[in-house]
C-alpha positions in Angstrom: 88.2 118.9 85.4 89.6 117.9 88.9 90.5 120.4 91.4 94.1 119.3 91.4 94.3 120.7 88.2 93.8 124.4 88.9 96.7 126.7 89.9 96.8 127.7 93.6 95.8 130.6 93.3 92.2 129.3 90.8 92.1 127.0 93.9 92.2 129.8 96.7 89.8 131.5 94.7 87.1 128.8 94.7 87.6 128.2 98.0 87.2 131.8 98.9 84.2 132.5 97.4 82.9 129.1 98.8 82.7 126.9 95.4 84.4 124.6 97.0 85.4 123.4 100.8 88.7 123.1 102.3 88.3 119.2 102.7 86.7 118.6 98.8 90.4 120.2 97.8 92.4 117.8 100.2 90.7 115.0 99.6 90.9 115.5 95.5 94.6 115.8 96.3 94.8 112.5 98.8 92.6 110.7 95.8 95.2 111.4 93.2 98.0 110.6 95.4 96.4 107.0 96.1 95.9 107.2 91.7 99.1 107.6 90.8 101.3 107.4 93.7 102.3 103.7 93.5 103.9 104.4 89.8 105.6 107.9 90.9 106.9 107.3 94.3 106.5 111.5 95.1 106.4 111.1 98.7 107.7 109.8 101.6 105.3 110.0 104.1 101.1 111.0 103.3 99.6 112.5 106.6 96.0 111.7 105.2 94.8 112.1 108.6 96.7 115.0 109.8 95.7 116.6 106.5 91.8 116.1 106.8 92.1 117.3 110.3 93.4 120.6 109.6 91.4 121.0 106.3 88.5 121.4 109.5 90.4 123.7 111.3 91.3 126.2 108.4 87.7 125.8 107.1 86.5 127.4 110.6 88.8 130.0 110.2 87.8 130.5 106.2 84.3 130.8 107.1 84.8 133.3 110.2 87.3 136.1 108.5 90.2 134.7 110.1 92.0 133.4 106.7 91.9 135.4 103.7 94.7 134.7 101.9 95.3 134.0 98.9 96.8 130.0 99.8 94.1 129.7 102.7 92.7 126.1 102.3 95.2 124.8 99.7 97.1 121.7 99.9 100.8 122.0 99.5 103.3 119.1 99.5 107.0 119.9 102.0 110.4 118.1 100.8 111.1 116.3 103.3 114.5 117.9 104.3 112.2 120.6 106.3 111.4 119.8 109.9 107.7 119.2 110.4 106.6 119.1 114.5 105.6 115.8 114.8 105.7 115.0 111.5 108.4 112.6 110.0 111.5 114.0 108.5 114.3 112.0 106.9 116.1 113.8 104.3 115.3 110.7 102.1 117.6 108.7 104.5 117.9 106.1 107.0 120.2 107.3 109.4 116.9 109.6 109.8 114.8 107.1 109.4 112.8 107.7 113.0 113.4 111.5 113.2 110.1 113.1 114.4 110.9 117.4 114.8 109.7 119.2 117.8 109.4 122.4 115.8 108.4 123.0 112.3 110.9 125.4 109.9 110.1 128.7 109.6 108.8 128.6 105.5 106.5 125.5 106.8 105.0 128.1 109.2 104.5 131.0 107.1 102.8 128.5 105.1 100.5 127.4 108.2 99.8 131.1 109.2 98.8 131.7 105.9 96.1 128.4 105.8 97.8 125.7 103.6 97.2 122.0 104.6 99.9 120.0 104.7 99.5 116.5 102.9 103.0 114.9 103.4 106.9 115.1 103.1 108.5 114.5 99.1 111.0 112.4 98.0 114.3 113.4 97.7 118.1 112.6 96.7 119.8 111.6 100.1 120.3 115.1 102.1 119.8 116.7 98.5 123.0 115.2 97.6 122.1 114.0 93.7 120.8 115.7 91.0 117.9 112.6 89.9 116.3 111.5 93.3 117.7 108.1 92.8 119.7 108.3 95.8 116.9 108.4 98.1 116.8 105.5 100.9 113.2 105.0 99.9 113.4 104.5 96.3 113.3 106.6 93.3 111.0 108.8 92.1 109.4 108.6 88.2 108.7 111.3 85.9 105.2 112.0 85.4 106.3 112.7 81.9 107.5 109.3 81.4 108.2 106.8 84.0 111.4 105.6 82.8 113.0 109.0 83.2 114.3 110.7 86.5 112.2 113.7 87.4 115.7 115.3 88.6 117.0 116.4 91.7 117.0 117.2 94.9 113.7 117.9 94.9 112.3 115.7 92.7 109.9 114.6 94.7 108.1 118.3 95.3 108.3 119.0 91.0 107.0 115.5 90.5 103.9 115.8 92.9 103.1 119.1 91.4 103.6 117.7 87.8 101.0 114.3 88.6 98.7 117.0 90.1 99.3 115.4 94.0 99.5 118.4 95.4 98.4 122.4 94.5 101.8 123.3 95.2 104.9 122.5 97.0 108.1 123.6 98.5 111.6 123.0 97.4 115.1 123.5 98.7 117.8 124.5 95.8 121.5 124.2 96.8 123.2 123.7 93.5 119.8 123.6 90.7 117.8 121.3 93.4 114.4 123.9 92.8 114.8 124.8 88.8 116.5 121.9 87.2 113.5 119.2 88.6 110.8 121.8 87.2 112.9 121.7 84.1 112.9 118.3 83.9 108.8 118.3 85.1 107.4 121.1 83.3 106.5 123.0 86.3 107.9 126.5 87.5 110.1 127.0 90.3 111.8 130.0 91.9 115.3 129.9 94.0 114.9 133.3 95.7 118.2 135.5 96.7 120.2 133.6 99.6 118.9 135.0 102.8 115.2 136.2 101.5 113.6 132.6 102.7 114.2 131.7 106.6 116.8 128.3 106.5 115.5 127.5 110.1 114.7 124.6 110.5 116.0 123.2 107.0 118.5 120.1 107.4 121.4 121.9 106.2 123.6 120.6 103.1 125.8 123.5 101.8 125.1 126.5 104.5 125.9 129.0 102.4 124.1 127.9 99.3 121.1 126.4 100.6 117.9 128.3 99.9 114.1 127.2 100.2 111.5 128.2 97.3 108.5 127.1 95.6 107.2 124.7 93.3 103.8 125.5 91.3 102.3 125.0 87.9 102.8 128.5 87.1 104.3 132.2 87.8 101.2 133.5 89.5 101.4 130.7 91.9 105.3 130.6 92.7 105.3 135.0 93.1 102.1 133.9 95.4 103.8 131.4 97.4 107.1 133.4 97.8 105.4 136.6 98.7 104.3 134.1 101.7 107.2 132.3 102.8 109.8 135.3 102.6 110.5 136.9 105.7 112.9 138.3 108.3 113.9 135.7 110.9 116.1 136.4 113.8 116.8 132.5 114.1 118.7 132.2 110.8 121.7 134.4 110.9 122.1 134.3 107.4 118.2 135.9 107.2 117.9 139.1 105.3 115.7 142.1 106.0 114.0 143.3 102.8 111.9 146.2 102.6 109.7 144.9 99.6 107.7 141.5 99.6 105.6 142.2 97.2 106.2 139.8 94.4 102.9 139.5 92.9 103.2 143.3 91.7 105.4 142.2 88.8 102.7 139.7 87.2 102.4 141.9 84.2 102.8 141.2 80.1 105.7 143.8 79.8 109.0 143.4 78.5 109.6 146.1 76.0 112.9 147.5 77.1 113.9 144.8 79.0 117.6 143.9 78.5 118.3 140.6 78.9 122.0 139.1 78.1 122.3 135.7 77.2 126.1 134.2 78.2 127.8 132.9 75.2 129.4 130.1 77.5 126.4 128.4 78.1 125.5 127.6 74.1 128.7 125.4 73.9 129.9 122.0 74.1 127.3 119.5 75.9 124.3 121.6 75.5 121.5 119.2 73.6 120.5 120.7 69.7 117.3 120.3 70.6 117.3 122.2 74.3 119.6 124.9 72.6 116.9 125.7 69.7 113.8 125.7 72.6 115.8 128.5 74.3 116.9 130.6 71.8 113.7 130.5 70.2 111.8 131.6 73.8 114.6 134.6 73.0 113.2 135.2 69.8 109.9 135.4 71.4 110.5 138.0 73.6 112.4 140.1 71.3 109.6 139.8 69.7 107.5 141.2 72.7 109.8 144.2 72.5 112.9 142.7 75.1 117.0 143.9 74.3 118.0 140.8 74.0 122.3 140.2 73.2 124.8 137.5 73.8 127.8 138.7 75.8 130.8 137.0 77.7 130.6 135.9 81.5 133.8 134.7 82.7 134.7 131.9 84.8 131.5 129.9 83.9 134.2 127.0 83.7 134.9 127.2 86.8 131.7 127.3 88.6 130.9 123.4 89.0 134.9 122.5 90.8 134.2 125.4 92.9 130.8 124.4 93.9 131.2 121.0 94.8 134.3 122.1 96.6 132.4 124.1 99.2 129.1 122.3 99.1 131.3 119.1 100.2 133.2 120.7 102.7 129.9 122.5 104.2 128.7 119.1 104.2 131.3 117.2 105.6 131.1 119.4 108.7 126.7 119.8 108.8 126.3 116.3 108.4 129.1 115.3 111.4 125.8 115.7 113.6 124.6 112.5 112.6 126.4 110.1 114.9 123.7 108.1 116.3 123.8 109.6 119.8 121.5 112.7 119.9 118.9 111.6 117.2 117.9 109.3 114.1 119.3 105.8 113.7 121.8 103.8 116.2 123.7 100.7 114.8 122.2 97.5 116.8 125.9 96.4 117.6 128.9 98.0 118.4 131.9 98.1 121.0 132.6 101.4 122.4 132.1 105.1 121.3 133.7 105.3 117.9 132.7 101.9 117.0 129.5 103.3 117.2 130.0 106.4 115.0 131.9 104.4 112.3 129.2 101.4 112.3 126.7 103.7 112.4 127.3 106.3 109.9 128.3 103.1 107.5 125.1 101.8 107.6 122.9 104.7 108.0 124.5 106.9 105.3 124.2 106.0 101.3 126.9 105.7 98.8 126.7 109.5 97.7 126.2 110.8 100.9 129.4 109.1 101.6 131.2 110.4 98.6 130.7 114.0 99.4 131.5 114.1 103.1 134.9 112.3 102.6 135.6 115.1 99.2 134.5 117.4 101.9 136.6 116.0 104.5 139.3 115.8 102.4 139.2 119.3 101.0 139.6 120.7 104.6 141.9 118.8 106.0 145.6 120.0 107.0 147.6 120.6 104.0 144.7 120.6 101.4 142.8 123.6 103.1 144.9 126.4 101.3 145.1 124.5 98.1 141.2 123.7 97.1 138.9 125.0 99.8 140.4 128.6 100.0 141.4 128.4 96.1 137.4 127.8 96.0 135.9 130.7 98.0 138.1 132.9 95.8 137.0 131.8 93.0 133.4 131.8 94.3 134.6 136.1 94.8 135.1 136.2 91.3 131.8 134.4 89.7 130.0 136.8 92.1 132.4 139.9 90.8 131.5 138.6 86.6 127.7 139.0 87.6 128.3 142.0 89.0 129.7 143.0 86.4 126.9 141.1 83.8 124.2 143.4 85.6 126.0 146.5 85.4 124.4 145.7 82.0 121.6 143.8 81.9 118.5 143.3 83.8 118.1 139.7 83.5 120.4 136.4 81.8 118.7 134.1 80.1 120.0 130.7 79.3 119.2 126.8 79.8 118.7 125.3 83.1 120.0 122.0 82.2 121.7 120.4 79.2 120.2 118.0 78.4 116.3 117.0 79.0 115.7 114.3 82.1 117.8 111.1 81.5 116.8 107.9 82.0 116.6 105.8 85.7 119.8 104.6 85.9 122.2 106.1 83.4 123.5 109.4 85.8 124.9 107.4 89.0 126.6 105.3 87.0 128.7 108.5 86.2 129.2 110.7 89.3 131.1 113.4 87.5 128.8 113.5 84.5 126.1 113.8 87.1 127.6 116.9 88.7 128.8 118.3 84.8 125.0 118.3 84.5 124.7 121.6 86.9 126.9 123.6 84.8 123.9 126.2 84.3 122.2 126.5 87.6 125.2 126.5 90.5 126.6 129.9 89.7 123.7 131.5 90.5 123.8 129.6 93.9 127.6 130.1 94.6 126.6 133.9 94.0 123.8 134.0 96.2 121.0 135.1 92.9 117.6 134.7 92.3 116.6 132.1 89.2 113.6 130.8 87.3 112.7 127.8 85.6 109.5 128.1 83.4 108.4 125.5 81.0 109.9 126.2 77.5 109.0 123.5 75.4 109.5 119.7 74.7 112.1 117.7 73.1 111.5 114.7 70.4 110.8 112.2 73.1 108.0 114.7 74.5 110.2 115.2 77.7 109.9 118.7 79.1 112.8 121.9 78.8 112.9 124.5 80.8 113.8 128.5 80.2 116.0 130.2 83.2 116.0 133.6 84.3 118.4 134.9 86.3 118.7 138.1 88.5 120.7 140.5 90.5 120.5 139.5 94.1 116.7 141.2 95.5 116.0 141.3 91.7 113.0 138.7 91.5 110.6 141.0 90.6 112.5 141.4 86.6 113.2 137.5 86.7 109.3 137.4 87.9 108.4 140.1 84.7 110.4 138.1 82.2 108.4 134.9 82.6 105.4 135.9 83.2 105.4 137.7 80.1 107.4 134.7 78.2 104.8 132.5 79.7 101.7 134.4 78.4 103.2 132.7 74.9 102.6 129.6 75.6 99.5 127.1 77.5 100.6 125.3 80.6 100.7 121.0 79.4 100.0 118.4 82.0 101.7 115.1 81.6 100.3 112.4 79.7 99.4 110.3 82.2 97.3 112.8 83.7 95.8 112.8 80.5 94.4 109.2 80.3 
């Protein structure tokens, strides 16, 4: 069995306890990479060098007591929306085409502190603006599940690595659904932590108030493991929370008897797939067989979620991505005439088609006359979804529902269809407009053999019982790799 296929944590372990070296686990990752890569299209940039470099470094430190972490000598994979000092970072586009950081985001370097080697930057839709990673300036990325179908997005790049075994782990951002619906999609397990638990500096902002970083892993273990790392107070992001309890890895235990867990009627209607409807309800079955409350009840307002989201994401957008303009950093159009010339020319070549889109609805939303009527009309209702929550965990201790409709569509069929694109967030972007923790964990397959995934969702600082849930759920079940990991 390769080394790539053991969890983090199994990986840590080994090398630990001196099974195995920092550089045999990097260099099993950078050999699948150059396997696989050329059909998957995962990354953007593979800093083989950088990586084998640093494997040295961390070894050192391994071997003299310095590192003793659990992630200590494991590779990870970064989207590549977080800066990396002097490491390329794009957003998946060209108008950052050249960008090289001069600092590294805070996650990045909780992650360093902690020993993981970096191999690279993933793939990505545009500035995490698509929910397939077609938009990406460098080409799509496959499925490792099958190549013909999108691995979802934004960060499909990060799910799909960790799916095809190129990394041990990696880190995601989640705006909308950008963390759980690509593990959906990619049988892996991700984890959108409560807004403000995961330091934004240094993150290429989309939505401010909705973006949050988390991981990506093969299992539960790993992503409590990884997030138990990567959370922490920073006084650089203003929007950074001080929690008293980091321990996430406490939770890892088979125990759900007396759990309650409410499962919203809204999100078993219209547009859900048979087949992803029956793989949920029967992972309910399963833990009300594990001794779990488990009872369908009414949130309001779930209709309302996706025209309030990308209301506010595109307007948050409109006014992050106004920093692009060609004069401070990234891509300059080779001919212009004047200032503005310059701006317009290039912002029109260096921004993609969906990038576009979004920062002229944001624009538009914001602008004199339409403020009042959709913008403000939007945080209010974003009050509200937050208030039915509330009121849904007055109640219960966790919801349980889909984390996409359907299973991953094929390359080609969502852009075509912009609005069915976005319709396809319906069950992740409330828990982002609220600010709540959520969990995808693989479920189950459909016909086709594509993966679905099972979400959890929490109270805000409430990961620990989203964390509970499925771990125990997963105990059911054996973790699949893809079949062309298989061969």
């Amino acid at each position: 069995m390769s080394l790539m296929s053991l969890t983090a944590v199994e990986l840590g372990k080994k090398i630990k306890a001196g099974e195995v070296t920092v550089k045999e686990a990097v260099e099993a990752a950078i050999a699948q990479i150059e396997k696989t890569e050329n059909r998957l299209n995962c990354y953007v940039t593979v800093d083989k060098e950088g990586a084998l470099k640093k494997a040295e470094e961390v070894q050192k430190l391994i071997d003299n007591g310095s590192l003793t972490g659990p992630l200590a000598g494991v590779p990870v994979a970064v989207k590549d929306n977080m800066c990396t000092k002097d490491l390329l970072t794009t957003c998946s586009s060209k108008i950052l085409g050249n960008f090289v950081p001069t600092y590294t985001a805070e996650a990045v370097v909780n992650l360093e502190k902690a020993g993981a080697v970096i191999l690279g930057k993933t793939n990505m839709d545009e500035f995490a603006m698509g929910s397939t990673t077609e938009t990406s300036a460098y080409g799509e990325t496959k499925n490792p599940w099958n190549v013909n179908h999108v691995p979802g997005g934004s960060s499909g790049g990060s799910c799909a690595a960790v799916a095809a075994e190129e990394c041990s782990y990696a880190l995601g951002s989640d705006t909308g659904g950008s963390i759980r619906q690509p593990s959906s999609f990619c049988g892996v397990t991700g984890i959108k932590p409560t807004y403000g638990t995961v330091s934004r500096y240094g993150l290429i902002a989309y939505g401010s108030s909705l973006d949050q970083i988390g991981p990506v892993a093969k299992d539960v273990t790993d992503c409590a493991t990884i997030l138990e790392v990567i959370a922490s107070y920073d006084e650089k992001d203003s929007t950074s929370v001080k929690r008293e309890d980091y321990d996430f890895t406490s939770c890892l235990v088979d125990d759900v008897k007396g759990l309650k867990i409410g499962i919203p009627k809204a999100y078993f209607g219209e547009g859900l797939e048979p087949e992803v409807k029956k793989v949920i309800l029967d992972a309910a079955k399963v833990l009300e067989e594990k001794g779990a409350i488990v009872e369908e009840f009414d949130l309001g307002l779930a209709d309302y979620a996706i025209p309030a989201y990308y209301v506010i994401a595109a307007a948050e957008a409109s006014s992050n991505l106004s920093r692009f303009d060609g004069v401070k950093y990234g891509y300059r159009t080779e001919d212009y005439e004047g200032l503005h010339n310059m701006y317009k020319k290039t912002r029109s070549e260096g921004f993609g088609a969906e990038v576009k889109r979004r920062i002229m609805l944001g624009s538009f939303v914001l602008s004199s006359g339409y403020y009042d009527a959709y913008y403000l009309k939007a945080l209010r209702t974003k009050a509200l979804i937050k208030e039915e929550f509330d009121k849904a965990f007055e109640k219960y201790d966790v919801i349980l529902g889909p984390v996409a409709p359907t299973t991953a569509p094929e390359l080609g069929k969502s852009l075509s269809d912009p609005i069915k694109m976005y319709l396809g967030d319906i069950y992740t972007i409330s828990v982002n407009l609220a600010g709540l923790p959520g969990i995808s964990v693989p479920a189950g397959e459909d016909s086709k053999g594509l993966p679905i995934g099972l979400q959890f969702i929490g109270d805000c600082f409430q990961e620990k019982k989203i964390i509970r849930a499925a771990y125990s759920f997963e105990q059911t079940r054996t973790y699949k790799r893809p079949g062309m990991i298989e061969e």
